[in-house]
Each structure stands twice: as structure tokens, then as C-alpha cells.
C-alpha positions in Angstrom: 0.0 0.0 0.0 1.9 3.3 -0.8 2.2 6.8 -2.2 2.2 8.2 -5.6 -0.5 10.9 -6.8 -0.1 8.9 -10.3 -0.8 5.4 -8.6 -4.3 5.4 -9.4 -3.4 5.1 -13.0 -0.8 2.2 -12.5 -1.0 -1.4 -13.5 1.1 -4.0 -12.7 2.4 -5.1 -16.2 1.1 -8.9 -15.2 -2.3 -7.6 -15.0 -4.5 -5.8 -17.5 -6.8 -5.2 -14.4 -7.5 -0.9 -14.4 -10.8 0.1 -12.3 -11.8 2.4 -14.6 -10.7 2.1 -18.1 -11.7 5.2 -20.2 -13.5 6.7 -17.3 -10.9 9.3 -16.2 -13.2 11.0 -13.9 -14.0 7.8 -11.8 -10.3 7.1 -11.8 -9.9 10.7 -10.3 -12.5 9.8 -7.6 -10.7 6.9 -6.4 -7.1 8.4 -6.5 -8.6 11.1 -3.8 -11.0 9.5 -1.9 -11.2 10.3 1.7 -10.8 6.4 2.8 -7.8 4.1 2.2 -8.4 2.4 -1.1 -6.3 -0.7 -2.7 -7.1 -3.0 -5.0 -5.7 -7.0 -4.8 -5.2 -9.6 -7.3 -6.3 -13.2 -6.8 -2.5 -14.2 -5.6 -2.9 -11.6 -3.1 -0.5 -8.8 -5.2 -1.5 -4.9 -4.7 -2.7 -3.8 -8.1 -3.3 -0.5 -7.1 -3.3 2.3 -4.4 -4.8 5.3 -3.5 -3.3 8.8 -2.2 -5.1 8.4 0.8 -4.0 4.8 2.1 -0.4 5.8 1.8 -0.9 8.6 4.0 -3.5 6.4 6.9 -0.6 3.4 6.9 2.5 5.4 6.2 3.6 3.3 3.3 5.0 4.3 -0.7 3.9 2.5 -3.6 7.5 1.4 -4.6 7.5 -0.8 -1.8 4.1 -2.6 -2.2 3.2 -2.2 -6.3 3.1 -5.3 -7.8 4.3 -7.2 -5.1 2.9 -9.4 -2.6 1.1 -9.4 0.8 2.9 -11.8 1.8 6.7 -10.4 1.0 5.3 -6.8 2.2 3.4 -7.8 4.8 3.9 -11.2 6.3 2.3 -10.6 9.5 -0.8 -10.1 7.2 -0.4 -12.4 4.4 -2.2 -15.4 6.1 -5.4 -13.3 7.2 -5.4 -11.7 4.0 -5.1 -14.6 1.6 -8.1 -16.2 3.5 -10.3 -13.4 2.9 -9.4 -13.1 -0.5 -9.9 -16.7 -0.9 -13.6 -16.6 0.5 -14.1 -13.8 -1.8 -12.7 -15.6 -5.1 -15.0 -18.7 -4.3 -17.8 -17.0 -2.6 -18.5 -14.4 -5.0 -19.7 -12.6 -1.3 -17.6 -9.2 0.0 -15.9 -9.4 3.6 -16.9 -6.2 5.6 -16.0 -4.8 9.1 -12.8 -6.2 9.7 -10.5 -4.7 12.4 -6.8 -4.6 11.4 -4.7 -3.2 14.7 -0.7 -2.8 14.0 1.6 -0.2 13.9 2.4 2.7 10.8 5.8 1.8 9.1 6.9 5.1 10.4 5.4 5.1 13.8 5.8 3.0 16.7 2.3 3.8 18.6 -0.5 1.2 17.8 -3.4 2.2 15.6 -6.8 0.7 13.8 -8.2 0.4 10.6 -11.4 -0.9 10.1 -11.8 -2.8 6.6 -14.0 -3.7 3.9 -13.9 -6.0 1.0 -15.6 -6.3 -2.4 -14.9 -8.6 -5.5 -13.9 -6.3 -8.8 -15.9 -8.4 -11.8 -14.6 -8.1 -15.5 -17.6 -7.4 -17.7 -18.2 -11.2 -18.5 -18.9 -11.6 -14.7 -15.4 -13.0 -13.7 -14.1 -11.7 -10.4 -10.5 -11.1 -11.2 -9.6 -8.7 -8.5 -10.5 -7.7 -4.9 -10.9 -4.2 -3.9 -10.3 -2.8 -0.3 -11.4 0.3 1.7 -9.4 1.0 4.9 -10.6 3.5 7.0 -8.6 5.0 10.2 -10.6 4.4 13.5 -7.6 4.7 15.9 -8.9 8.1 17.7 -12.3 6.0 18.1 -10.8 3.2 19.9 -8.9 5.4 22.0 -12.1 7.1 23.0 -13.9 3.9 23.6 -11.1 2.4 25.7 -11.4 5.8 27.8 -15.1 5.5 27.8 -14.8 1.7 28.7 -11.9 2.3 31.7 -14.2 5.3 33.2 -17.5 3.5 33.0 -15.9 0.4 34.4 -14.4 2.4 37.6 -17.4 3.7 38.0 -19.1 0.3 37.8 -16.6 -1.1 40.1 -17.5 1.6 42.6 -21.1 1.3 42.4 -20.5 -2.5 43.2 -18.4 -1.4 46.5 -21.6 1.1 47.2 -24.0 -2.1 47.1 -21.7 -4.4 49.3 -21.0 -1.1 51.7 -24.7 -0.8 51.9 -25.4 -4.3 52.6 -22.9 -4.3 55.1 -24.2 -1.6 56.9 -27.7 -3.1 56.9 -26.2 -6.7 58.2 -24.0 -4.7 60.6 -27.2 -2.4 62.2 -29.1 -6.3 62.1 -26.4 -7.7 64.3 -25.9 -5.2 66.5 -29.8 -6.4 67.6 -29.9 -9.6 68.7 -26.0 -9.0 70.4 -27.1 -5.8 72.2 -30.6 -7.6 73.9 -28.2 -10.8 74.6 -25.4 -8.7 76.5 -28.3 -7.1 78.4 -29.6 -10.7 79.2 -26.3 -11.8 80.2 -26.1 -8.7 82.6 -28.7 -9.7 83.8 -28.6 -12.8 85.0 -25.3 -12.3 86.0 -26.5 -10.3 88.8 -29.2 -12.5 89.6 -26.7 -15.3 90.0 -24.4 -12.9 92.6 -27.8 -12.2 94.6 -28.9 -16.1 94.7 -24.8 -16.8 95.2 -24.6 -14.2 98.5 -28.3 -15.5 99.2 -26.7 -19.1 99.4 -24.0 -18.0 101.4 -25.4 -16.6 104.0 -27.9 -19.6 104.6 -30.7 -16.7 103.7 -32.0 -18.4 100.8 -35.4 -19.6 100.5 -37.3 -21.8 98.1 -39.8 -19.0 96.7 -36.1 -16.6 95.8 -34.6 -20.2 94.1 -37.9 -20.6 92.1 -37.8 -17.4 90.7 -34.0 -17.7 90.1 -34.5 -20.9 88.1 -37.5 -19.0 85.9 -35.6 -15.7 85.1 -32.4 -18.5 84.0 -35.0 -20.5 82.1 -36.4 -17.3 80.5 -33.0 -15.6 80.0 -31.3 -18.9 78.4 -34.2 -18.7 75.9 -33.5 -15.5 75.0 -30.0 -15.9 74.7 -30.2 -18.7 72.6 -32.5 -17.3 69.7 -30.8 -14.1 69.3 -27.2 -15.4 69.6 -28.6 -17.8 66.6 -30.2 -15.0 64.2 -27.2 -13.4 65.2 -24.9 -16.5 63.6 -27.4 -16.7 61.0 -26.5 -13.3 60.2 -22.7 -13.7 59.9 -23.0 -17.0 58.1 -24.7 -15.2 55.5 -22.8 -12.5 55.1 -20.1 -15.1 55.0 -21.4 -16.6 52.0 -22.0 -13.6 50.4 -18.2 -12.7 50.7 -16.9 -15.6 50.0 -19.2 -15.7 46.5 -18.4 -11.9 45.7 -15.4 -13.3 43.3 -16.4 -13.7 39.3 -14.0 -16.1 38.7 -15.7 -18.2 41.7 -17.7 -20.5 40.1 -18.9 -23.2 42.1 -21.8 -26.1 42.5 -24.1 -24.5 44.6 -28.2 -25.4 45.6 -30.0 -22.0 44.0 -32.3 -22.1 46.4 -30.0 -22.2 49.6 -28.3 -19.8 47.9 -31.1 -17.1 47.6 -32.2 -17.7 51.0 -28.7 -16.6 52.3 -28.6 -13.8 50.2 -32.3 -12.8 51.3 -31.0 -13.1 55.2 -28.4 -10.2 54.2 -31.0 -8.0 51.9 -33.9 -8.1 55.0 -31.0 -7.0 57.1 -31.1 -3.5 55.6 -34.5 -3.2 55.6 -34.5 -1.4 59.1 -37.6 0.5 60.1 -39.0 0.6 56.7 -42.1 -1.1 56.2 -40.8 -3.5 53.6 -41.8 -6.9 53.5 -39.4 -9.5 51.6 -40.6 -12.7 50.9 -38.3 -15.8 49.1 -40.4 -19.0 47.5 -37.4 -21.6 46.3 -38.0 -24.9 44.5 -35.7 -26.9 46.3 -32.9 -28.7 44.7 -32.2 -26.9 42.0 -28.6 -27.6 41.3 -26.1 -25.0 39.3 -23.1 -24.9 38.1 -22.3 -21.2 37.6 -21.2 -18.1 39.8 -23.1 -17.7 42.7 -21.2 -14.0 43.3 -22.5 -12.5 40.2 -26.3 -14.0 40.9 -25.9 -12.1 44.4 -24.5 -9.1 43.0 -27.7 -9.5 40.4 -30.3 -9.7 43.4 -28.5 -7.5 45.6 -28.6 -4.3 42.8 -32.6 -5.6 42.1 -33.5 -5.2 45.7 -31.4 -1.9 46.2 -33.3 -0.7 43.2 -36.7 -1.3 44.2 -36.1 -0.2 47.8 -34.7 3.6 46.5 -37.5 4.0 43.5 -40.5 1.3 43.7 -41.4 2.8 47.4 -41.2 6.8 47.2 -42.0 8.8 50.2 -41.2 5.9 52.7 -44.6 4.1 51.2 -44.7 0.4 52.2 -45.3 -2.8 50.0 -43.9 -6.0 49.0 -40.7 -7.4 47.4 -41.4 -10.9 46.3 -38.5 -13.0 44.8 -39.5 -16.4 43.2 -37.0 -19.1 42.5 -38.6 -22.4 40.1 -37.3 -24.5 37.1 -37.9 -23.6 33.8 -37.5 -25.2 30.7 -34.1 -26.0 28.4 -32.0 -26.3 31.8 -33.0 -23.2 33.0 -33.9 -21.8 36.1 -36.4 -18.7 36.4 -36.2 -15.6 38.8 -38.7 -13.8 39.0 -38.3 -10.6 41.3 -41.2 -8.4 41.6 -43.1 -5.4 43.7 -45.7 -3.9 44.3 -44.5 -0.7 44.2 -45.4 2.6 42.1 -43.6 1.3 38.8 -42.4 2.3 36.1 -43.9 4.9 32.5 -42.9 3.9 29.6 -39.7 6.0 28.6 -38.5 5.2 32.2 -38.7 1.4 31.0 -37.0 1.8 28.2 -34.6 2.9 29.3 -34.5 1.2 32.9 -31.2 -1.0 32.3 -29.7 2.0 30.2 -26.1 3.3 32.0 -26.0 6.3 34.2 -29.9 6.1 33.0 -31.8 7.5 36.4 -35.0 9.2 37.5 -33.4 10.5 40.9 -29.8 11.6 40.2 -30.5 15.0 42.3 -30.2 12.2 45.3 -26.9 10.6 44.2 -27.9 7.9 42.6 -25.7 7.0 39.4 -28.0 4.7 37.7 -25.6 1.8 37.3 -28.0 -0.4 39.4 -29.9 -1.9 36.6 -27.0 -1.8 34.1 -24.9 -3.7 35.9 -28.0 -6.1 36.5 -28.4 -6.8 32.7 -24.5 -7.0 32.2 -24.4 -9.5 34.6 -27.2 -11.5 33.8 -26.2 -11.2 29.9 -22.3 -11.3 29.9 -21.4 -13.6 33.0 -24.2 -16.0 33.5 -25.3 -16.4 30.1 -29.4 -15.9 30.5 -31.5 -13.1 29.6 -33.9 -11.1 31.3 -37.2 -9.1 30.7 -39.1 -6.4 32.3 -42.9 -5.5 33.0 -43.9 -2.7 34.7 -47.0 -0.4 34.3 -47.6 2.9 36.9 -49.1 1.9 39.8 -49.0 -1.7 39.3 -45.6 -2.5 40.1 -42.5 -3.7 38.7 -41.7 -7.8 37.7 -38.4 -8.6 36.1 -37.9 -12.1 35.3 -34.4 -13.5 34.7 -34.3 -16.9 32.9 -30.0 -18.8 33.7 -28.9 -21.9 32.1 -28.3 -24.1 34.8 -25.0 -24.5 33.5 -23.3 -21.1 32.8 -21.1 -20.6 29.9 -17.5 -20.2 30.3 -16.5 -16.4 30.8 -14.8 -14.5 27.7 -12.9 -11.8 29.3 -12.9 -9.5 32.6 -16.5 -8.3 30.7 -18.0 -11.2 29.0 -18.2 -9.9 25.7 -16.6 -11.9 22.6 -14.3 -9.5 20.3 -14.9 -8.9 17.2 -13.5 -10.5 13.9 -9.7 -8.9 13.5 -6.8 -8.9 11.7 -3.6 -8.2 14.5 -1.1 -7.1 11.9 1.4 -6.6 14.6 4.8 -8.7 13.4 
């Protein structure tokens, strides 16, 4: 590919291919088109170059005319030939292919984005390929920016939930702890009063009776909120432990939701929110039980800050069964104020939210649908109507897929021309 203002005009002299014969004009147009232009023989040698691909890939036509991909390019030349290939025995173009390498005379990586078409004789025969380049290197770069920045601020929002859930679980504890260490006071003085009682022959059967009770009594007490208080930590445990994508575990569903439902009622406090959890039991999956919290954890947070406004009670209902193909079904709902129609729309839109003026990013539902979609490979869908609530339903394969990258998304087709 190279530079020549006459190029357009060239032809290697073991070609009769021109693009234009007699059509000087036309010949004009592609010598100073805005795109990179080049055109291939079937052995993969350029033919011809326009002005503007020598200046996008910093190459000269008396390195690339007539010769091959392969000799000027080897990095290329496999990619290339294959393409060309599909085309000569196809008959179909090749578009949107990403080439990423580096100019001949720079050293910084850029991108092209690629696009190419079979170049018919008039009998029909295909006896050339012709490719448009276009530079998208200033694109990436702004993508990869816009990526890094949305992803920090996903990341964050993620530490918000979890900080939030721990402060809910932590307020829940202190609870049950604080009403067993006044217990244990107690009876602890109880026991010095029946003790000094006992030692100074003073004590009488009606005093011991009563002893025995307020022991019988304070035991009880002790016992059930020292348990809701392990109940509490155990949960919180598992929801720790799970927090990790790469975690992926055989784990009951179920069990699972019912752990993560201990931690989500914990931050609840005095709001008159009900949660209720219906599992199938035994329902078995082989995926990662941190992203499916992180998923129910954002969907509860969600419906706590917008289905209820104005501290309004109502209902959260989460519903765990089997569903067809290996699937399971989720279906979390309220009966909250819902949602209009451009709100639902948009609903699992980023930074999309109907109450930033309070500090909400609106990365809740986002991150929902990115980790429903990308990590655990099932897809979800929304219902809502104003004043009738708000039902999402999430449908996982039982078996998730294996993850693609620190995102989930698959790459597109490219060419790496880097040597």
C-alpha cells in the first residue's frame, strides 16, 4: 500500500486489471477519496493504491506495487489470503474487519477498520479484490477511555451495594447482640444475689424458684438471638466468599437465595418493607453464585430507592422455580409505584436514572443486565405499568457458559497485523 498521486493510474504489467478504463473521472475519484483504497489480485499482489491509504498506513507505492502481501506484509499475508480466498470462491464481499498494528513510520499502535468487495470483469469473472481502509484509531482510544471510566465507576457502584449491605447486616447484628449482653447482665446479677443468698444460709425456696424461671427465660432469650445473630454472619459469609467472578462453584439455588435474602432483609431497618423468598428446592447449578448475588443485591437496592417513594410500604417478592431447556427462572417483583414507559426503556440504560438529584448514578440496573447477559449467560425481561408495580424475570442456564474476558463480551472478527 503506498504513495504516488499517479498510482491510481498504474498497473502492474502482469495484470491488465485498471478500475476504470476510459472513465478518467472515476479514476480521479478513487485516487482522492477520503478512505484508504487498494485493490488485490487473486495471488494476493497490490494492483493498485490510492493517495489516501499511503498517508492512513504510512507506506509508498515502490514498496508494495506489484508485489505481494505476503513479501510486504507477512504478519498479514495469512489473514489476507483467506479473505481473498472466500471472496474468489464465494463471490460474497468481507466487511467490518478490524486490522490493529503499527504505521511503518510510527511505533504507537493504531486501527483500521476494513472492507472488502470482489472487482468483476464485464463477462462476470471476479479477477480482483478491492479494499477500503478507513482509520478508526482516535475511536478506539475514546472507547477504551469510555470503557476504563464506566468500568471504575461500575466497580465503585458495586463497593456502594456491598458497603450498603454491610451496613444493613451490621445495624441487624448489633440487635440480637445488644438484647443478649443485656440478658447476660442480667442474669449475671441474679446469679451474685442467689450466690450471697446461698452463702449466707438466707435463701429460701420461693427466691430459688424465681432464680431458676428468670435462668429458664434468659437462656431462651439468649439462645435465639445469639442464633439470628450466627445466621446473620453466616450469610454475610457466604455472600463474601461468593463476591469473586471467577468463583464458580456447584451451589443449591435455592440455599443460595435464601442466604442472600437473610443479608438484603438486614437492611430493611424501620422501613415497612416486606421480603418474601419462594425456592424450588434442589435446583442444582453450576455457575457463579457472586455474580447471581451481586444481580439480586442491585434488584433489591433498586426497588427499595424507587418502587417505594416517600417511605410508602409494600412488598418485594422473589421467586426461585425450574424452567425449561435447563434453565432456572427468577422472577423478582413489587408492588411498588412502577415504572412509565420511557423510564422502562430505558431502565437498564447506563447512568440512566429518575433521581440523580439524590446521588444515585444509575448503574444499578446496568450492571443487572451485564451481569445477567455477559457472566451467566441468561437473559432477562421487564414488565412494569404505573401503579402496578415492577416484575423482572431472569431466565439462567443451569450450566453457565464459560467467561470470555474480565467483561464477557466476545471480540470482534480482526486482523492483528502486529509482526
Amino acid at each position: 500500500m503506498s504513495k504516488n498521486p499517479n498510482s491510481g493510474a498504474a498497473a502492474v504489467k502482469s495484470s491488465s486489471v485498471v478500475l476504470f478504463p476510459q472513465q478518467p473521472v472515476l479514476q480521479l475519484i478513487y485516487d482522492t477519496a477520503p478512505i484508504g483504497l487498494a485493490c488485490l489480485s487473486p495471488d494476493c499482489r497490490y494492483l493498485q493504491i490510492n493517495q489516501r491509504l499511503t498517508e492512513i498506513c504510512g507506506i509508498s507505492i515502490e514498496d508494495h506495487l506489484g508485489r505481494s502481501v505476503r513479501d510486504c506484509v507477512p504478519a498479514l499475508a495469512e489473514a489476507v489470503e483467506g479473505i481473498v480466498g472466500s471472496i474468489m470462491q464465494t463471490g460474497e464481499p468481507v466487511i467490518g474487519i478490524e486490522v490493529a498494528g503499527q504505521r511503518a513510520d510510527q511505533a504507537d499502535e493504531r486501527f483500521w477498520i476494513t472492507y472488502w468487495h470482489p472487482l468483476r470483469s464485464p463477462s462476470g469473472e471476479i479477477v480482483a479484490v478491492n479494499v477500503a481502509a478507513e482509520e478508526i484509531t482516535e475511536r478506539k482510544r475514546a472507547e477504551a477511555a469510555l470503557r476504563a471510566t464506566q468500568n471504575s465507576l461500575i466497580e465503585a457502584e458495586k463497593l456502594a451495594a456491598l458497603g450498603r449491605l454491610v451496613a444493613g447486616v451490621a445495624h441487624e447484628i448489633n440487635n440480637p447482640v445488644g438484647t443478649s449482653l443485656t440478658v447476660a447482665s442480667t442474669l449475671e446479677r441474679k446469679i451474685a444475689s442467689i450466690a450471697a443468698e446461698l452463702a449466707q444460709d438466707r435463701l429460701r425456696r420461693s427466691n430459688l424458684t424465681e432464680f431458676l424461671e428468670i435462668s429458664r427465660e434468659a437462656s431462651s432469650q439468649l439462645v435465639a438471638n445469639l442464633q439470628h445473630a450466627a445466621e446473620l454472619i453466616e450469610s454475610f459469609k457466604q455472600v463474601a466468599t461468593d463476591r469473586g467472578y471467577s468463583n464458580r462453584r456447584v451451589f443449591d439455588l435455592g440455599h443460595l437465595t435464601e442466604q442472600f435474602a437473610i443479608s438484603l432483609r438486614s437492611g430493611l431497618g424501620k422501613r415497612n418493607l416486606i421480603l418474601n423468598v419462594d425456592c424450588q428446592p434442589n435446583l442444582t447449578m453450576d455457575s457463579y453464585p457472586g455474580p447471581y448475588g451481586q444481580a439480586l443485591t442491585n434488584l433489591f437496592l433498586n426497588a427499595t430507592a424507587h418502587a417505594f417513594p416517600d417511605g410508602k410500604g409494600g412488598t418485594v417478592d422473589i421467586k426461585v422455580t425450574a424452567a425449561e431447556d435447563d434453565c432456572v427462572e427468577i422472577v423478582f417483583s413489587d408492588n411498588g409505584c412502577g415504572m412509565s414507559l420511557d423510564v422502562r426503556r430505558k431502565a437498564f440504560d447506563p447512568f440512566f436514572t429518575t433521581r440523580r438529584d439524590q446521588g444515585n448514578t444509575g448503574l444499578g440496573l446496568h450492571i443487572v443486565h451485564t451481569v445477567v447477559t455477559n457472566c451467566l449467560g441468561g437473559r432477562l425481561h421487564l414488565d412494569s405499568e404505573p401503579g402496578a408495580g415492577t416484575t423482572i424475570q431472569l431466565v439462567l442456564p443451569r450450566v453457565a457458559p464459560a467467561q470470555l474476558g474480565p467483561d464477557g463480551r466476545q471480540t470482534r472478527t480482526s486482523i492483528d497485523a502486529r509482526a
